[in-house]
N, CA, C and O atoms as CSV, one atom per row, in Angstrom:
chain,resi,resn,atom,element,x,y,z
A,1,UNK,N,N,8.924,-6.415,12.373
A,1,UNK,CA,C,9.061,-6.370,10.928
A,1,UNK,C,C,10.509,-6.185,10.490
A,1,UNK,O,O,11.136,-6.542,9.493
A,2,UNK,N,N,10.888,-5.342,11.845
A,2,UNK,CA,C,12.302,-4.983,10.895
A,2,UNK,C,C,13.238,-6.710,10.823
A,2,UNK,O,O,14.130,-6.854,9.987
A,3,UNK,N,N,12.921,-7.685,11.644
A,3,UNK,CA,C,13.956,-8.821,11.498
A,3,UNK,C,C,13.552,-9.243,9.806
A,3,UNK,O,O,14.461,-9.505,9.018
A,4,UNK,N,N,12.491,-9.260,9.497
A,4,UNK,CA,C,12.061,-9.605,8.242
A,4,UNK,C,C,12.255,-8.680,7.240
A,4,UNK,O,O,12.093,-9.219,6.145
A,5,UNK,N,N,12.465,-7.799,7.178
A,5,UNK,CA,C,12.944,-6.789,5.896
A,5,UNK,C,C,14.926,-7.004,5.897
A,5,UNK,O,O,15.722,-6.966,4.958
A,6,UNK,N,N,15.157,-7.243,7.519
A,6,UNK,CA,C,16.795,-7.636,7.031
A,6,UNK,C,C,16.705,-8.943,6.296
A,6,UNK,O,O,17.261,-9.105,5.210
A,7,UNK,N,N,15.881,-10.033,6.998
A,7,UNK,CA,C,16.325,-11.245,6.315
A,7,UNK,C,C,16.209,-10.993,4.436
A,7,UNK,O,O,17.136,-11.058,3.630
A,8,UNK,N,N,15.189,-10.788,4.249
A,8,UNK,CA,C,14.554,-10.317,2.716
A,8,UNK,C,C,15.803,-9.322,2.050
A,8,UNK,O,O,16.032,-9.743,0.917
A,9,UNK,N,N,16.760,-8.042,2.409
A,9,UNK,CA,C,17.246,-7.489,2.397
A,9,UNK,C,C,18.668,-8.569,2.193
A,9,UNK,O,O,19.373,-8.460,1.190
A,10,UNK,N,N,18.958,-9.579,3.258
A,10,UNK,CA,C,20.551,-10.383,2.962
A,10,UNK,C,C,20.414,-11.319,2.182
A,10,UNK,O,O,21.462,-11.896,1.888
A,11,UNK,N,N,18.851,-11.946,1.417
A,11,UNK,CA,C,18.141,-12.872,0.837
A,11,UNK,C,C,18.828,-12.433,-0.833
A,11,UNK,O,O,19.386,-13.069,-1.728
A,12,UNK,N,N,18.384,-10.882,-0.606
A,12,UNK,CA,C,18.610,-10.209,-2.025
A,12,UNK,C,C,20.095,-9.836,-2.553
A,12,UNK,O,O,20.420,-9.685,-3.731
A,13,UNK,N,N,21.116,-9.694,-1.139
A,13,UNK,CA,C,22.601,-9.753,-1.701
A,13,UNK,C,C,22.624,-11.011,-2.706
A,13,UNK,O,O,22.768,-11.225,-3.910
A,14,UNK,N,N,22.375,-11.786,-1.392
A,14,UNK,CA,C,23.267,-13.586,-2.050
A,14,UNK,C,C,22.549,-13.779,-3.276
A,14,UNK,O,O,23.126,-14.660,-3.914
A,15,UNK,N,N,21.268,-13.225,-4.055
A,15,UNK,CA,C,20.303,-13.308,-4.957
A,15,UNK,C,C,21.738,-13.216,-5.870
A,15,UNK,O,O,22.360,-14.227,-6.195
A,16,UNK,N,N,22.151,-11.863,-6.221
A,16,UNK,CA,C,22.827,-11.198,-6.729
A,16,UNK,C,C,24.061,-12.074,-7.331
A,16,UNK,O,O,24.763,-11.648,-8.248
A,17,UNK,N,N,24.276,-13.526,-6.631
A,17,UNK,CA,C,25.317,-13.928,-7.166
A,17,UNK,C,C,25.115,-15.186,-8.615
A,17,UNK,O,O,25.804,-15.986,-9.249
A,18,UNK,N,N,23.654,-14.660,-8.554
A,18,UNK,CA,C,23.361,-16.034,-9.582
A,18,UNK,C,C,23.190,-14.927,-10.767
A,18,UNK,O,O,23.235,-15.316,-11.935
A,19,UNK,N,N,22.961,-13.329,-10.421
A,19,UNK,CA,C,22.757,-13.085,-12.009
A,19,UNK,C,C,24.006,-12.831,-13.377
A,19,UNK,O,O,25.206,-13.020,-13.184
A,20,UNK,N,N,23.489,-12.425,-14.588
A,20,UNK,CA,C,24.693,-12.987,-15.617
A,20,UNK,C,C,24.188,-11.878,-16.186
A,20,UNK,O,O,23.156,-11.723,-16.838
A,21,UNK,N,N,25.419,-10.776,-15.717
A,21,UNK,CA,C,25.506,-9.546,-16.467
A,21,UNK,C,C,26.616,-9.014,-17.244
A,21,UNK,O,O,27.140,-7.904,-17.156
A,22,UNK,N,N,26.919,-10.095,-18.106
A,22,UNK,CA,C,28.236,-9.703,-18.380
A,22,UNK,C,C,28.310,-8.533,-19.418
A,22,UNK,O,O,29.365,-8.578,-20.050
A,23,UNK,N,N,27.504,-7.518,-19.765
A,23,UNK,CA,C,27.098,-6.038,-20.753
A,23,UNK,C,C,27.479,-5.321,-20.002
A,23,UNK,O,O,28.476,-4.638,-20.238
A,24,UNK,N,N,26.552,-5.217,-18.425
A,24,UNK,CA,C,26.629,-3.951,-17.874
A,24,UNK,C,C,27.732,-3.963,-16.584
A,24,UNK,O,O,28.250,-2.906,-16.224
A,25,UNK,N,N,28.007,-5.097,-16.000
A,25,UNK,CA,C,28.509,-5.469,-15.156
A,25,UNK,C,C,27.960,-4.768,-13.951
A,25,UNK,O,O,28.750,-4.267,-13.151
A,26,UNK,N,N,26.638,-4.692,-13.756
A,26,UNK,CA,C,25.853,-5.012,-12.680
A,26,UNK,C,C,24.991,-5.501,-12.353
A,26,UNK,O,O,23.887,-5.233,-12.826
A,27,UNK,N,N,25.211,-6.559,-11.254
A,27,UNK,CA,C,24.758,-7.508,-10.549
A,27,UNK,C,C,23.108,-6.748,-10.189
A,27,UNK,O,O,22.858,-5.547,-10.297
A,28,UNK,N,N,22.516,-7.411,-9.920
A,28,UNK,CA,C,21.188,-7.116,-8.833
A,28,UNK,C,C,20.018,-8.591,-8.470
A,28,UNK,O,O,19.585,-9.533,-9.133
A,29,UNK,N,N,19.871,-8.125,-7.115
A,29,UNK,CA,C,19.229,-9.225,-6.856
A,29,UNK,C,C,17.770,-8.839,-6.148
A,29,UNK,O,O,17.603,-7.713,-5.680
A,30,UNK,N,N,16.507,-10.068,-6.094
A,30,UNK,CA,C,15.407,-9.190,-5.812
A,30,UNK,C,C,15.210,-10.380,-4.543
A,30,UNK,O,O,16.043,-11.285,-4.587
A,31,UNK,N,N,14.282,-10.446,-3.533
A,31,UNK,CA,C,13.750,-11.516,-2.874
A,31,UNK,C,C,12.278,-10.716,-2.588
A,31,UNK,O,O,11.963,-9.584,-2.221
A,32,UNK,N,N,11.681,-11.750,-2.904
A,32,UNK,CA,C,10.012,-11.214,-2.834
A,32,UNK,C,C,9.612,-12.467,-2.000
A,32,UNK,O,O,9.940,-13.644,-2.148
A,33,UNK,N,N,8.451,-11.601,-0.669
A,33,UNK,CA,C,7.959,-12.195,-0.409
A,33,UNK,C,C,6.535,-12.423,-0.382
A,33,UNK,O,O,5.783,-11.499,-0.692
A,34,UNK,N,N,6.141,-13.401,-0.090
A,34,UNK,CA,C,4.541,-13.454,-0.169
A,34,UNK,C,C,3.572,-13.480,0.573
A,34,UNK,O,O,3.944,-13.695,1.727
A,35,UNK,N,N,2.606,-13.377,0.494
A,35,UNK,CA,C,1.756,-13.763,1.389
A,35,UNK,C,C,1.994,-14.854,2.118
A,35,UNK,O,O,2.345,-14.692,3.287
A,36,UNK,N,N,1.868,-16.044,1.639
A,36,UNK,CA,C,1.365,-17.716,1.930
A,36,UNK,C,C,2.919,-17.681,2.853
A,36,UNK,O,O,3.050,-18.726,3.492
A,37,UNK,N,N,4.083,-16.703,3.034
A,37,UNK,CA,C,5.024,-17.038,3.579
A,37,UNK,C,C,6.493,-17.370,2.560
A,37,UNK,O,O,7.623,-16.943,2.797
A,38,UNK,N,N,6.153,-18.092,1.602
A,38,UNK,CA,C,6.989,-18.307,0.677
A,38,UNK,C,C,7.593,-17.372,0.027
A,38,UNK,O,O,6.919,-16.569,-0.617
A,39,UNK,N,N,9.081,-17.279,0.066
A,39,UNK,CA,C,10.220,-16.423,-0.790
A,39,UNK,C,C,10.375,-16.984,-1.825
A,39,UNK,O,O,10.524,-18.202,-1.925
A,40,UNK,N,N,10.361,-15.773,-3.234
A,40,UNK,CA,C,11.015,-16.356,-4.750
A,40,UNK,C,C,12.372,-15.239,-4.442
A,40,UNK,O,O,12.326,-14.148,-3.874
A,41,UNK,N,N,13.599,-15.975,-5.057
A,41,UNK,CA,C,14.503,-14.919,-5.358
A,41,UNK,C,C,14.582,-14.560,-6.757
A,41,UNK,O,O,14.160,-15.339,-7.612
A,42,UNK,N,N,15.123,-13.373,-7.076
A,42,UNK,CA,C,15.813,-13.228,-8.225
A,42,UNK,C,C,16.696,-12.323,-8.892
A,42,UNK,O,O,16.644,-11.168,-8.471
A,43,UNK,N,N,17.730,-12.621,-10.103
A,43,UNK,CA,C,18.815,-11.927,-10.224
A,43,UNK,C,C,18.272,-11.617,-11.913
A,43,UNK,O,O,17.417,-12.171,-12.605
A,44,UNK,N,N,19.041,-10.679,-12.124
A,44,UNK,CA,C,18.907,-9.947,-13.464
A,44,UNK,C,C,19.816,-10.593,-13.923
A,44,UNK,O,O,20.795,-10.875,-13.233
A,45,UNK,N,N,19.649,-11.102,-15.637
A,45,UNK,CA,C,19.738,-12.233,-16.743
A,45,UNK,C,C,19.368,-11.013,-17.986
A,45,UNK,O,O,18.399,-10.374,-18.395
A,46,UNK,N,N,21.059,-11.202,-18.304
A,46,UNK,CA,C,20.668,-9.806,-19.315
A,46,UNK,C,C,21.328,-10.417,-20.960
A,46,UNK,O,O,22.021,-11.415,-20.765
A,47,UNK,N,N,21.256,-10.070,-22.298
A,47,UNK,CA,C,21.100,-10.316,-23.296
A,47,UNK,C,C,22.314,-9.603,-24.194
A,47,UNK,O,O,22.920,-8.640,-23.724
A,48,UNK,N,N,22.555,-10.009,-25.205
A,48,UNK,CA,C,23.248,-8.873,-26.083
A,48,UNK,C,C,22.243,-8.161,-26.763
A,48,UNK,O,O,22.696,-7.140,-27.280
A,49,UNK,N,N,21.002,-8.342,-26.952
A,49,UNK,CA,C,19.877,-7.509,-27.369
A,49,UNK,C,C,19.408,-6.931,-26.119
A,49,UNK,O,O,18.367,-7.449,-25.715
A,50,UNK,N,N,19.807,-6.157,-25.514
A,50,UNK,CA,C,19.558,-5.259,-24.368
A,50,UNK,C,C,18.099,-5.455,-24.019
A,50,UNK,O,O,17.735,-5.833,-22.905
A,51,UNK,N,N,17.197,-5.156,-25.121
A,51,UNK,CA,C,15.269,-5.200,-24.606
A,51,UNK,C,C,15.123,-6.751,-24.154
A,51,UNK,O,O,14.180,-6.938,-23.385
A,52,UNK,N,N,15.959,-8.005,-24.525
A,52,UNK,CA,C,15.413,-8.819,-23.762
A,52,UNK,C,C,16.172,-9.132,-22.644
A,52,UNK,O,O,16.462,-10.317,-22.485
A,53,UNK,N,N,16.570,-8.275,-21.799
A,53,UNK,CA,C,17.486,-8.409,-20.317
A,53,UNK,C,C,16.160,-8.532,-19.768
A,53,UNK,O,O,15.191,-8.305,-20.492
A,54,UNK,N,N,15.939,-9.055,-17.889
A,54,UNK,CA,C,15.105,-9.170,-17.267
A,54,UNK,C,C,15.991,-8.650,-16.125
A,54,UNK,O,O,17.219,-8.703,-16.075
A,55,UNK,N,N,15.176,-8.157,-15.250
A,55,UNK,CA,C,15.200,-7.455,-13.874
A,55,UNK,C,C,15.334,-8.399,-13.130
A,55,UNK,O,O,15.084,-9.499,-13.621
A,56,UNK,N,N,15.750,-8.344,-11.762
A,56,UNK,CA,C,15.882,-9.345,-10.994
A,56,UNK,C,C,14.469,-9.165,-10.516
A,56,UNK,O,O,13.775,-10.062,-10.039
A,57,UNK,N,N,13.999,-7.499,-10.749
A,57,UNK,CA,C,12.618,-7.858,-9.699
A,57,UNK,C,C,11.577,-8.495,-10.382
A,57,UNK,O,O,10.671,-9.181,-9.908
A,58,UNK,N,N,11.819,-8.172,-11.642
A,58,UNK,CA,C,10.345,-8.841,-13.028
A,58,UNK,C,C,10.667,-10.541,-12.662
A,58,UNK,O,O,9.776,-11.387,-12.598
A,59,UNK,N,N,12.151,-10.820,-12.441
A,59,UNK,CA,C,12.264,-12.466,-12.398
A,59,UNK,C,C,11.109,-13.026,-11.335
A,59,UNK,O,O,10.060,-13.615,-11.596
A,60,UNK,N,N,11.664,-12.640,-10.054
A,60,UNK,CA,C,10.897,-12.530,-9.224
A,60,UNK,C,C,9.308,-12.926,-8.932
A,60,UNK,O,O,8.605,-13.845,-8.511
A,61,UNK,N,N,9.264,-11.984,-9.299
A,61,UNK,CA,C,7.366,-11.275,-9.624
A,61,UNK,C,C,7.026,-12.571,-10.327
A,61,UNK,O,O,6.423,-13.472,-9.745
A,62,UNK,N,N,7.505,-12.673,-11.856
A,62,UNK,CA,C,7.458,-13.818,-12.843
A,62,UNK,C,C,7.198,-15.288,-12.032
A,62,UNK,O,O,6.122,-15.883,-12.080
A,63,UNK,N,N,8.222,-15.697,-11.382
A,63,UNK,CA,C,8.909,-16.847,-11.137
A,63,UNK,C,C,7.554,-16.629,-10.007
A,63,UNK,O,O,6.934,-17.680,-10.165
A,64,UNK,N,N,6.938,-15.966,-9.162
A,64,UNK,CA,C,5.709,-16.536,-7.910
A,64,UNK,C,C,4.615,-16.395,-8.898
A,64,UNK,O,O,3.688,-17.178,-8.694
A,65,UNK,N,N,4.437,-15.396,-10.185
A,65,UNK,CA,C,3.123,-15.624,-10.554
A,65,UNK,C,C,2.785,-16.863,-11.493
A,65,UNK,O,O,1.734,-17.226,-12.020
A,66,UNK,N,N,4.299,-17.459,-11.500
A,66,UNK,CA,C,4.054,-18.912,-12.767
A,66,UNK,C,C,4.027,-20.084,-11.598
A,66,UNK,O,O,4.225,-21.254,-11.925
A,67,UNK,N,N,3.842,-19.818,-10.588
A,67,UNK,CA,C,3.364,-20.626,-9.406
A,67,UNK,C,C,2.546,-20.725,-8.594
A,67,UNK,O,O,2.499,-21.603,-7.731
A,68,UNK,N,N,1.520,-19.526,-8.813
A,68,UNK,CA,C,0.092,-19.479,-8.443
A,68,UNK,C,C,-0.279,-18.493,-7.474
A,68,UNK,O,O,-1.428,-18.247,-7.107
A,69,UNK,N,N,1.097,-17.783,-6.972
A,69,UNK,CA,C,1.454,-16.718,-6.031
A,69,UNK,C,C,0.827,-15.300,-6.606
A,69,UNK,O,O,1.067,-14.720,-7.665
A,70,UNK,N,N,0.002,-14.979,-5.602
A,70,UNK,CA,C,-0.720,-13.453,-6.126
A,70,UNK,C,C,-0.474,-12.915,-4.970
A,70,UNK,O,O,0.344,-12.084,-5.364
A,71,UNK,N,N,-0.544,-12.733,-3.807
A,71,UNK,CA,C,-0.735,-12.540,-2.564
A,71,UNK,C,C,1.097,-11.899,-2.544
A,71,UNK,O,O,2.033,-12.683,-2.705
A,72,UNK,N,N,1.290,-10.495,-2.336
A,72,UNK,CA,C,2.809,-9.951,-2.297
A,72,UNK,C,C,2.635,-8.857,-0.823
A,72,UNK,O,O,1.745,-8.145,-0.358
A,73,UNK,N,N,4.032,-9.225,-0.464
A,73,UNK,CA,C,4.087,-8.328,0.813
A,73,UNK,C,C,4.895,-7.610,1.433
A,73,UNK,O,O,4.656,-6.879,2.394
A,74,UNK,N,N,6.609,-7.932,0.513
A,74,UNK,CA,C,7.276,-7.269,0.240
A,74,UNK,C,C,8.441,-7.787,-0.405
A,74,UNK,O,O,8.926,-8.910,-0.543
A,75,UNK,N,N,8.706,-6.772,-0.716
A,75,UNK,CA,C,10.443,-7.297,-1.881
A,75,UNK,C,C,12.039,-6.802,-1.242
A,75,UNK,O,O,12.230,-6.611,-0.040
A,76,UNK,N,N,12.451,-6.742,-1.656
A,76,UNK,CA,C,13.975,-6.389,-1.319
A,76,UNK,C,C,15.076,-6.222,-2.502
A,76,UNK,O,O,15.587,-7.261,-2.920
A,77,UNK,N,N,15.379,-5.281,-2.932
A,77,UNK,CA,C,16.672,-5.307,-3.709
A,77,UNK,C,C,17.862,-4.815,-3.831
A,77,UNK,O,O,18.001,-3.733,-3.260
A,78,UNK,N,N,18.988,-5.316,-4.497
A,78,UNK,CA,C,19.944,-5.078,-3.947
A,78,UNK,C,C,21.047,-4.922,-5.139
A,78,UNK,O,O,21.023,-5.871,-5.923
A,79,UNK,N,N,21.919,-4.004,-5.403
A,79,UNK,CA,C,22.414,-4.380,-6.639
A,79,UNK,C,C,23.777,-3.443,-6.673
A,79,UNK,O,O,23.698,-2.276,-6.291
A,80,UNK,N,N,24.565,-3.788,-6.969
A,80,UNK,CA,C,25.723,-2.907,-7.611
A,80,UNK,C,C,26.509,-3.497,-8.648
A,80,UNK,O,O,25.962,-4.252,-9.452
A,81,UNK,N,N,28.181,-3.148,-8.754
A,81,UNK,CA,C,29.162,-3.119,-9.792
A,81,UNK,C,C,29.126,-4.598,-9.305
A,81,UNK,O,O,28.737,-5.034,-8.222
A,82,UNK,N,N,29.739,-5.402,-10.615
A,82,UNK,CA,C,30.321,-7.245,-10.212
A,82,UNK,C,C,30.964,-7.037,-9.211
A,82,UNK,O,O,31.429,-5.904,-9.080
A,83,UNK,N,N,31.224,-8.087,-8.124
A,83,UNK,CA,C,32.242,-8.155,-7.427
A,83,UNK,C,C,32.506,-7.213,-6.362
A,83,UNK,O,O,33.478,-7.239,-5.607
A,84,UNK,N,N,31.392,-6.233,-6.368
A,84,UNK,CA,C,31.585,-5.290,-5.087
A,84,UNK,C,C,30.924,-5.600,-4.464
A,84,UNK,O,O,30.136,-6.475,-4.824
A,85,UNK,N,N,30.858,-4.960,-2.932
A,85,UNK,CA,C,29.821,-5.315,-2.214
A,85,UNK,C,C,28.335,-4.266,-2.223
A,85,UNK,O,O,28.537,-3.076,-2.463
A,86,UNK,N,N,27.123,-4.643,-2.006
A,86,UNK,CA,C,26.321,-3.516,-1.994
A,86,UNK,C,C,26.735,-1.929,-0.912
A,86,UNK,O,O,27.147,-1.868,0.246
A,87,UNK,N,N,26.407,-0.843,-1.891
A,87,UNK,CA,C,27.040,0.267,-1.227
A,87,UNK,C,C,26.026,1.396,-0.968
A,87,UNK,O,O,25.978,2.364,-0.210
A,88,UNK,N,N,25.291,0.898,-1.854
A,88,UNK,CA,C,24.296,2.143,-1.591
A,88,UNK,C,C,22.791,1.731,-2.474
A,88,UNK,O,O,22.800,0.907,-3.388
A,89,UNK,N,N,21.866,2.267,-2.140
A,89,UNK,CA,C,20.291,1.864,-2.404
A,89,UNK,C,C,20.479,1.272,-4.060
A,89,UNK,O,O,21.423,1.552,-4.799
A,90,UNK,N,N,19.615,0.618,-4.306
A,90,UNK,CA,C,19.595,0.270,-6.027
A,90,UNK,C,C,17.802,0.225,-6.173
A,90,UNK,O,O,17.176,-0.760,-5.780
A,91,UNK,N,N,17.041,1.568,-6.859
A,91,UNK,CA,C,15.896,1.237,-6.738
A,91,UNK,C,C,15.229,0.723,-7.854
A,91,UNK,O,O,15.787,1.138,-8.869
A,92,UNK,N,N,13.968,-0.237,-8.190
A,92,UNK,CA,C,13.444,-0.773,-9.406
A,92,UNK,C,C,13.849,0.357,-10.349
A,92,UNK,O,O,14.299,1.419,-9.918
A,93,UNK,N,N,13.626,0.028,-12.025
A,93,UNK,CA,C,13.800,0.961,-12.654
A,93,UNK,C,C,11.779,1.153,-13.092
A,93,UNK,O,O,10.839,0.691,-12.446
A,94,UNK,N,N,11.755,1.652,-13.862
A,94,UNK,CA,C,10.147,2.145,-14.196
A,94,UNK,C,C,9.797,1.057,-15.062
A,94,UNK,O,O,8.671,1.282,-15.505
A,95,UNK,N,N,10.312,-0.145,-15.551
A,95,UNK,CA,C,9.664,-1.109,-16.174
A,95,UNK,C,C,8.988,-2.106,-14.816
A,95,UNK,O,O,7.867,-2.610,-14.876
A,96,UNK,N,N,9.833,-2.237,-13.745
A,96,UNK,CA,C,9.891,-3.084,-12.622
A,96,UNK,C,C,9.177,-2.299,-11.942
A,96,UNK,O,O,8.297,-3.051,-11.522
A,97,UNK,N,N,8.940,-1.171,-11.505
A,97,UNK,CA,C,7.841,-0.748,-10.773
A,97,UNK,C,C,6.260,-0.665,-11.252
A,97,UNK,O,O,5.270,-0.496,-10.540
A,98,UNK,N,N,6.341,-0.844,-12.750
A,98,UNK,CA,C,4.741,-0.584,-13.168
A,98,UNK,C,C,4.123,-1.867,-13.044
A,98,UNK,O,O,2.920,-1.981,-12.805
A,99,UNK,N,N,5.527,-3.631,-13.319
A,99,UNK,CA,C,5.435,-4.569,-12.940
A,99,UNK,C,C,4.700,-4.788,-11.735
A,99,UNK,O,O,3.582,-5.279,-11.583
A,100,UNK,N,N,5.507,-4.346,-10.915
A,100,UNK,CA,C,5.422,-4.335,-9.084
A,100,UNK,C,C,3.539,-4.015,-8.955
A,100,UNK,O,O,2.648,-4.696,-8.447
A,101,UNK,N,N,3.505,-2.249,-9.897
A,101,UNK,CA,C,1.883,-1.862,-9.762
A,101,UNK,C,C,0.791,-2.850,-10.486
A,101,UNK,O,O,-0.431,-2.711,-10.516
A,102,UNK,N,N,1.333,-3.551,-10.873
A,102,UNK,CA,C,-0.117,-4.425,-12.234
A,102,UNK,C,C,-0.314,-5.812,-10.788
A,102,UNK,O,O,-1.457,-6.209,-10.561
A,103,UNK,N,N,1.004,-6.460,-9.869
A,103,UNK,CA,C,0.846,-7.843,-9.042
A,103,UNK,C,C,0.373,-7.549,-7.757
A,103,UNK,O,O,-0.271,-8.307,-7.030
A,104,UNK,N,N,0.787,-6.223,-7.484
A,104,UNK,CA,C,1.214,-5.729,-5.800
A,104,UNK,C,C,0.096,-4.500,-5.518
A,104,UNK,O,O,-0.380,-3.801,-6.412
A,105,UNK,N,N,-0.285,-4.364,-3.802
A,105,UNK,CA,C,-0.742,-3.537,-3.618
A,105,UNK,C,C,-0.022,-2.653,-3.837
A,105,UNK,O,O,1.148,-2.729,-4.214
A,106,UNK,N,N,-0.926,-1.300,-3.528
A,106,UNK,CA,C,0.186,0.246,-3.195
A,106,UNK,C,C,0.846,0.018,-1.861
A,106,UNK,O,O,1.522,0.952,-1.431
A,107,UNK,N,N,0.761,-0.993,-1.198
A,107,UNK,CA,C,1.059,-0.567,0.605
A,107,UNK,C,C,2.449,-1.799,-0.231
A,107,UNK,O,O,2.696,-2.636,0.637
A,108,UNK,N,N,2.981,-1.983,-1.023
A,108,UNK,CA,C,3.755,-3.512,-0.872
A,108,UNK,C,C,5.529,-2.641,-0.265
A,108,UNK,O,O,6.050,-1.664,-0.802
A,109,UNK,N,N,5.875,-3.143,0.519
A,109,UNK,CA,C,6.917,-2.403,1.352
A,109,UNK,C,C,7.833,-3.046,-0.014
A,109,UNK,O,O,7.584,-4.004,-0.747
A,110,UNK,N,N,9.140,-1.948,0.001
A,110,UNK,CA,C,10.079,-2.090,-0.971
A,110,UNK,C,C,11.479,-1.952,-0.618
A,110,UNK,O,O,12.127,-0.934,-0.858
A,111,UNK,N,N,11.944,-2.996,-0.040
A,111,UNK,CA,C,13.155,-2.563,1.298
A,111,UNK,C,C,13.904,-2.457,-0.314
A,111,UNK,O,O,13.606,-2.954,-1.400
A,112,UNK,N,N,15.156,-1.433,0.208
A,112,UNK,CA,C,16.195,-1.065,-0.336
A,112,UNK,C,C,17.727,-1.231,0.207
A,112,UNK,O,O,18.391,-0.437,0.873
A,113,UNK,N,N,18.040,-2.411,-0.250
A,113,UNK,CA,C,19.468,-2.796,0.786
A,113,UNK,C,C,20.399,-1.966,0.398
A,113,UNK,O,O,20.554,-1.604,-0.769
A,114,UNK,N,N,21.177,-1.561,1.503
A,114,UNK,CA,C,22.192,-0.568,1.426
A,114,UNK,C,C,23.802,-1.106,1.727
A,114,UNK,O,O,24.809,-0.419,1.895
A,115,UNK,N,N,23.684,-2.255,1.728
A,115,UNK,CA,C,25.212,-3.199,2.202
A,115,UNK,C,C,25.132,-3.327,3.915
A,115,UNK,O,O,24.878,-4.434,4.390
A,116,UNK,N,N,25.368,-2.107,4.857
A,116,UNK,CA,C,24.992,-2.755,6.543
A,116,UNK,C,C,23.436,-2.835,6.893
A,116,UNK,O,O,22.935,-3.424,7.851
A,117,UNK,N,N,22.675,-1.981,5.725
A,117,UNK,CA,C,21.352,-1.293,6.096
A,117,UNK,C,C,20.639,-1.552,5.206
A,117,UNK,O,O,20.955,-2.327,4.304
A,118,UNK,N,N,18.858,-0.583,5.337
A,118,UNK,CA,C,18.201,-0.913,4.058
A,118,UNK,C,C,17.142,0.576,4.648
A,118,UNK,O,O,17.053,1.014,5.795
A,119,UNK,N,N,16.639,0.937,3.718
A,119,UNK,CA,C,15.384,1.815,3.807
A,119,UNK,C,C,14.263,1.700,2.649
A,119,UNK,O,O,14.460,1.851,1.444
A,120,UNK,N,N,13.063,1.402,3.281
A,120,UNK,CA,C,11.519,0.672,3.357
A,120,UNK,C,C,10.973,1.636,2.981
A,120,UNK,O,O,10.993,2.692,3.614
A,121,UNK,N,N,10.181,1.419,1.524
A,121,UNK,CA,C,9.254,2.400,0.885
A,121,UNK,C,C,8.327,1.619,0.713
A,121,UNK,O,O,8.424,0.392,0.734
A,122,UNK,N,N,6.747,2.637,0.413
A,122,UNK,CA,C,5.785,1.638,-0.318
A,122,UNK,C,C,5.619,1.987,-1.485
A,122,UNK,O,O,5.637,3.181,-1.784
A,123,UNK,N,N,5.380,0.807,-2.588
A,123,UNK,CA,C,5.206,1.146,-3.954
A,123,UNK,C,C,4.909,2.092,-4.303
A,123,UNK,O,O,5.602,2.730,-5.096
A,124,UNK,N,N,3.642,2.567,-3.778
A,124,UNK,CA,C,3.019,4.343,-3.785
A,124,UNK,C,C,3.599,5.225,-3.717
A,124,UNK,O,O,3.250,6.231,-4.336
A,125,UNK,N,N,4.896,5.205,-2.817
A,125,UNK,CA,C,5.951,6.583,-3.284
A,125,UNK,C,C,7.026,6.243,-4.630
A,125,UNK,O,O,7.850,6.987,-5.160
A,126,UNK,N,N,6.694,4.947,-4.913
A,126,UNK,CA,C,7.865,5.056,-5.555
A,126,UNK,C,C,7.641,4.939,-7.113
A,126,UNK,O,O,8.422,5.061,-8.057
A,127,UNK,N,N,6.208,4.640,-7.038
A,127,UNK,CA,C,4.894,5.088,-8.469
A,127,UNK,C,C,3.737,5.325,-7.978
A,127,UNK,O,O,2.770,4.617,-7.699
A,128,UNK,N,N,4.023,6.690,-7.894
A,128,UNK,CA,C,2.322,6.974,-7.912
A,128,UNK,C,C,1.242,7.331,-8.355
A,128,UNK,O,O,0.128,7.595,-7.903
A,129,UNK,N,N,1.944,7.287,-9.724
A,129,UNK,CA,C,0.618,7.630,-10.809
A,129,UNK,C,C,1.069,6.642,-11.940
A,129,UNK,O,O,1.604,7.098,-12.950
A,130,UNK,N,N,0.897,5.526,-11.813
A,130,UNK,CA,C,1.335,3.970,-12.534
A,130,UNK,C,C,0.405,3.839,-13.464
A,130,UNK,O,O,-0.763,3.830,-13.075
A,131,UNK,N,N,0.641,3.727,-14.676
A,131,UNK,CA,C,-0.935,2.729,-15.468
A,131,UNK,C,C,-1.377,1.849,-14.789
A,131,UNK,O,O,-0.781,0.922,-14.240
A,132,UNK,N,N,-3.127,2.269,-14.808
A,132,UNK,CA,C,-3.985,1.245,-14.354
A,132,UNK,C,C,-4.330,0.400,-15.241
A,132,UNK,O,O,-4.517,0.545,-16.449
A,133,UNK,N,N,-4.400,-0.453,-14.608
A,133,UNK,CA,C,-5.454,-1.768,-15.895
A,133,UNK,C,C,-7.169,-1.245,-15.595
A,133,UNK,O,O,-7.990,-1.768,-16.349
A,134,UNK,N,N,-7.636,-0.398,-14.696
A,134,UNK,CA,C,-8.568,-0.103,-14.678
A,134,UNK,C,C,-9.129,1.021,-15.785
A,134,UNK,O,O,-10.303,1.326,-15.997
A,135,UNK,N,N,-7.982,1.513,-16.390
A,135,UNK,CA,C,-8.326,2.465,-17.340
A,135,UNK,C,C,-8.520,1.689,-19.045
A,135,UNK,O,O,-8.726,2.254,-20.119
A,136,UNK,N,N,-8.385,0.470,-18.792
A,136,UNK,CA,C,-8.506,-0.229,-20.026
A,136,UNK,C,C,-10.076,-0.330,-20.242
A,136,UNK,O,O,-10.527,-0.891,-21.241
């Protein structure tokens, strides 16, 4: 597993160079993978109206479920200042993790690239008391 959480993990640097943050001036990139095998990448695309910025991981998520992709198995993200290199963990924020909880199991591994490294959570630690759609 671990060759596949690096690839997913260096998937999500190079993600990082397509996003357009010119507000916050940070980059982030997501690579999700899927079941069926197939990788979506994605980079955060942010706004001068701040509420309509998108996550690299919502892109992501978005971009396999407008393709028929339900089946998730893990993600990768990666993010810092423009122009630096990744330095240290960048984790979803709480819009992108409740995302992550409505597509993804609780077991969906959540590598966290660290620039040489990465460290692997499952959604469940990283929301574990998420709105259900079962409580609707």
């Amino acid at each position: 597993m671990n060759d596949i959480y690096e690839r997913l993990a260096l998937s999500a640097m190079a993600a990082r160079a397509s996003a357009y943050s010119p507000y916050s001036g940070v980059t982030v990139g997501a690579a999700l993978l899927c079941g069926s095998g197939k990788m979506y990448l994605g980079s955060n695309v942010e706004n001068a109206s701040f509420s309509l910025t998108e996550c690299a991981e919502r892109v992501a998520i978005f971009k396999a479920v407008s393709e028929g992709e339900r089946d998730f198995t893990a993600i990768a993200i990666a993010g810092g200042k423009t122009g630096e290199e990744v330095s240290g963990a960048f984790p979803p924020c709480g819009a992108c993790r409740q995302v992550l909880a409505e597509f993804c199991r609780p077991d969906l591994k959540v590598i966290l690239a660290t620039g040489e490294d990465f460290a692997v959570y499952e959604l469940s630690e990283l929301l574990p008391h998420g709105f259900d759609k079962e409580l609707l």
